[in-house]
C-alpha positions as a Markdown table, in Angstrom:
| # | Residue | x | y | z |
|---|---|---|---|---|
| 1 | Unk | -3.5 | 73.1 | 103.6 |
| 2 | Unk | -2.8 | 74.4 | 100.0 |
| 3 | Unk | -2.2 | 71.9 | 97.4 |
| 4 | Unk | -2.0 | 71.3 | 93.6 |
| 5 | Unk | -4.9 | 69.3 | 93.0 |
| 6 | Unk | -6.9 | 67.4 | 89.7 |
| 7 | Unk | -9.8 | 68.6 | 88.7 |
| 8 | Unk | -12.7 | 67.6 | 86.4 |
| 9 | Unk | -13.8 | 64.1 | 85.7 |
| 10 | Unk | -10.8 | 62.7 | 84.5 |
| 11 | Unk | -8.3 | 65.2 | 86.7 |
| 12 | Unk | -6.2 | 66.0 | 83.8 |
| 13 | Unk | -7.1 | 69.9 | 84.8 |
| 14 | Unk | -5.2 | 71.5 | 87.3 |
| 15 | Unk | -6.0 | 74.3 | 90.2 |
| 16 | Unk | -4.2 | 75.6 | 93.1 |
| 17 | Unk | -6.6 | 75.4 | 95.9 |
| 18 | Unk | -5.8 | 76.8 | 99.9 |
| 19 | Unk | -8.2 | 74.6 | 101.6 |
| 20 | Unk | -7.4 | 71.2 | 100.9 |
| 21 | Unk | -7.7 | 68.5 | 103.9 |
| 22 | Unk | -4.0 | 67.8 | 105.5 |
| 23 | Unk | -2.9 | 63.8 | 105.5 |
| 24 | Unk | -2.7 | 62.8 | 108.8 |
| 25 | Unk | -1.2 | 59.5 | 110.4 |
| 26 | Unk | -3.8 | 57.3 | 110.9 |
| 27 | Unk | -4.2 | 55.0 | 114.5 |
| 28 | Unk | -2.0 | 52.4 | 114.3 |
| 29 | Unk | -0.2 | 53.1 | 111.0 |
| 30 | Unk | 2.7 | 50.9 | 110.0 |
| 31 | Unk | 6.0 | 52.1 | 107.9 |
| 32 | Unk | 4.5 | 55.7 | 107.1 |
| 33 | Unk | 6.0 | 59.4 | 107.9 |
| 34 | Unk | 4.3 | 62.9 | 107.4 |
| 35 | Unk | 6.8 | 65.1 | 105.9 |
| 36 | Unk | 6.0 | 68.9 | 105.3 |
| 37 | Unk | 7.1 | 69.2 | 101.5 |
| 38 | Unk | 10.1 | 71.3 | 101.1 |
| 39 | Unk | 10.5 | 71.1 | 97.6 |
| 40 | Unk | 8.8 | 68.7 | 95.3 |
| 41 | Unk | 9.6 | 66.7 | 91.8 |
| 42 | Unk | 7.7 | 66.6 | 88.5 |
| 43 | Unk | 7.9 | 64.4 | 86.0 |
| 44 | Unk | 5.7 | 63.6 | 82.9 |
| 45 | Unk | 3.9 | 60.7 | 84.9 |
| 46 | Unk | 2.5 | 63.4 | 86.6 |
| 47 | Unk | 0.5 | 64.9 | 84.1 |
| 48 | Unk | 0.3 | 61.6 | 81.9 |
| 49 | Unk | -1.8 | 59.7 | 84.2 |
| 50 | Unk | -5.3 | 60.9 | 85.9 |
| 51 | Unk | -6.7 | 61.2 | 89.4 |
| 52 | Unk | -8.4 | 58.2 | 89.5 |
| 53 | Unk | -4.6 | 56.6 | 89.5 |
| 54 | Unk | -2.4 | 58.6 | 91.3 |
| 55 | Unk | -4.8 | 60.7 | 93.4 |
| 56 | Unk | -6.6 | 64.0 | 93.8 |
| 57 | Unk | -3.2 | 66.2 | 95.2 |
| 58 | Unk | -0.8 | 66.5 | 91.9 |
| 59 | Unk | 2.9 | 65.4 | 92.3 |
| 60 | Unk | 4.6 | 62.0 | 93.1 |
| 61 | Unk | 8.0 | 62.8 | 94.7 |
| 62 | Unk | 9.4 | 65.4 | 97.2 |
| 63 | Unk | 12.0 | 66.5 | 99.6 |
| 64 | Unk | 11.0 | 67.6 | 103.1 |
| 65 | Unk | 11.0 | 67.1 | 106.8 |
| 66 | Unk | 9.5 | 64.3 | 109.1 |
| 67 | Unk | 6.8 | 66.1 | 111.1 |
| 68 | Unk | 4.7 | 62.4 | 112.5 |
| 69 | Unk | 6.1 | 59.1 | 112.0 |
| 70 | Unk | 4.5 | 55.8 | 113.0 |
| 71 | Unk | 5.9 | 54.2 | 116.0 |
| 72 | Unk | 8.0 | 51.2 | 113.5 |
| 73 | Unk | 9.5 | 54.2 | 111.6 |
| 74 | Unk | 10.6 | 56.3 | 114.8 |
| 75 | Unk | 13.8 | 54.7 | 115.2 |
| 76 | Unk | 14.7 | 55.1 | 111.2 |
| 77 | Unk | 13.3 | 58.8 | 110.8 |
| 78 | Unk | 13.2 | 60.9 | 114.3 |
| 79 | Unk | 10.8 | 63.9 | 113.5 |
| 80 | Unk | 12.8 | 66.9 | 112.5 |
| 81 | Unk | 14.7 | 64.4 | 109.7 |
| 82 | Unk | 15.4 | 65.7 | 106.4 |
| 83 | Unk | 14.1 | 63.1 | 103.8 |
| 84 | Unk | 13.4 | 62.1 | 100.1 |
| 85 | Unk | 11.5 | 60.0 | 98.2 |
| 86 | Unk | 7.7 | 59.2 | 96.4 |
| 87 | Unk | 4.6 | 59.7 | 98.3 |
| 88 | Unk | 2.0 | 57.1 | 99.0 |
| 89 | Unk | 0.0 | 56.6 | 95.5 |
| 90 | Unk | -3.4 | 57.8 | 96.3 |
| 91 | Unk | -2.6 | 58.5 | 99.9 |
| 92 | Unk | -1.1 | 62.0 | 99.0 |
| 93 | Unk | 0.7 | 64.1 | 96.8 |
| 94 | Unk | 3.9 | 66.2 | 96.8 |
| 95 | Unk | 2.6 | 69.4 | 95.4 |
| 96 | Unk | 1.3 | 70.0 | 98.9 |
| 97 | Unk | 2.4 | 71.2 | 101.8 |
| 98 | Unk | 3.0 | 68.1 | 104.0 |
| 99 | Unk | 2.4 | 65.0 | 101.9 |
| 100 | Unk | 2.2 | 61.2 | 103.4 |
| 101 | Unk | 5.4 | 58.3 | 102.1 |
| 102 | Unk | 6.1 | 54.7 | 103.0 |
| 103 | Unk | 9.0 | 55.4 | 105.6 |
| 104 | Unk | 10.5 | 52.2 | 103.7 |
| 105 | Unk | 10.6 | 54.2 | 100.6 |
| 106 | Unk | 12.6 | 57.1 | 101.7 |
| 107 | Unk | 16.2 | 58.0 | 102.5 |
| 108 | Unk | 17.4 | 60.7 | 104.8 |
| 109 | Unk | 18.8 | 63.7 | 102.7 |
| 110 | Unk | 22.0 | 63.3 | 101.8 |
| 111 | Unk | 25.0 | 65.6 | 103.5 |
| 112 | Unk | 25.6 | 68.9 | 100.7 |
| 113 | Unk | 22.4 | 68.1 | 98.9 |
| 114 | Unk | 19.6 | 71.1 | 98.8 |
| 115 | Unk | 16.0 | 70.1 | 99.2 |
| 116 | Unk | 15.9 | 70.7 | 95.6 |
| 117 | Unk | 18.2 | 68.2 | 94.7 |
| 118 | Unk | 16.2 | 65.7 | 96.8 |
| 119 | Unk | 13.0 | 66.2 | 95.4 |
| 120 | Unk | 14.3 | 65.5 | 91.9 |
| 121 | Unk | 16.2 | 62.5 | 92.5 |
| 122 | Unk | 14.0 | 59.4 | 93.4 |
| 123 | Unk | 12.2 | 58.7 | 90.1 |
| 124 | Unk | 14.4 | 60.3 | 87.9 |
| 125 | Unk | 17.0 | 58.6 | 89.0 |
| 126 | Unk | 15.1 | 55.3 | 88.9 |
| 127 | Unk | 13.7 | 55.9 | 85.3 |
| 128 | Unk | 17.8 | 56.4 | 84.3 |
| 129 | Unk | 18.7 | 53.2 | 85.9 |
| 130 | Unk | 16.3 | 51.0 | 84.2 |
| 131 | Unk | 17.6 | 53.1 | 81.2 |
| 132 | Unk | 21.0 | 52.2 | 81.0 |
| 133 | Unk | 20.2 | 48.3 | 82.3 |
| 134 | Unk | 17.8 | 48.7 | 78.7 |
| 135 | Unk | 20.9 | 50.4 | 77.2 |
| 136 | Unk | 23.2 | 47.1 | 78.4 |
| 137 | Unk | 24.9 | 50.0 | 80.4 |
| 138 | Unk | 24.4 | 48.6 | 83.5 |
| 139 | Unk | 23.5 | 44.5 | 84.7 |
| 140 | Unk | 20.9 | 43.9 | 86.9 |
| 141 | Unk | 23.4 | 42.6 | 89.4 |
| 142 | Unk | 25.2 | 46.4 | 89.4 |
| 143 | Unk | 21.7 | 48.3 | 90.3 |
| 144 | Unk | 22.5 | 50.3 | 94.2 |
């Protein structure tokens, strides 16, 4: 598959390479989804931190559909469901074309959002909630 991966010894190089190995389910997996990446996030985490933390494939959260989905998972996310969320840390990567997630992790798309909106929402949105609970915005007790 073509992916956005880390190169060099500490990965903080990038390439664009076509022939990178596609994540696959493995036998018996619990609480995981394949999702074909739609659209995907980036955030300075991204680029802050090398491959020997986050991976080889580049990117941390996407928007895309279920394609394979662990038999715990089914019920939650049918193949065919839009979704959104991280990827599994050193599983995957979103700057890919399918990437691997924690089926826990995600949340179906939500109705009038594009796949762009998705992609761009889980840790941004996280990072401005733990913001405004720094800020004395928001109490713990208030966080969704």
């Amino acid at each position: 598959m073509k992916a956005a991966v880390r190169t060099g010894w500490t990965g903080f190089a990038l390439e664009f390479w076509d022939l990178v190995e596609q994540p696959q389910l493995s036998k018996g997996a619990k609480d995981t989804c394949l999702v074909q990446v739609h659209a995907t996030g980036l955030n300075p985490v991204d680029y802050k931190l090398p491959k020997l933390v986050l991976g080889k494939v580049f990117g941390l959260e996407f928007c895309g559909t279920v394609v394979d989905v662990s038999e715990d998972a089914a019920e939650r996310f049918p193949v065919g469901t839009a979704v959104m969320g991280p990827v599994q840390v050193g599983c995957s990567g979103s700057v890919a074309k399918c990437a691997l997630s924690q089926a826990s992790k995600l949340v179906a798309l939500p109705k009038g959002w594009t796949v762009e909106d998705g992609a761009g929402f889980s840790i941004a949105a996280c990072a401005a909630l733990h913001g405004f609970a720094q800020a004395g915005v928001l109490t713990p007790q208030q966080h969704p």
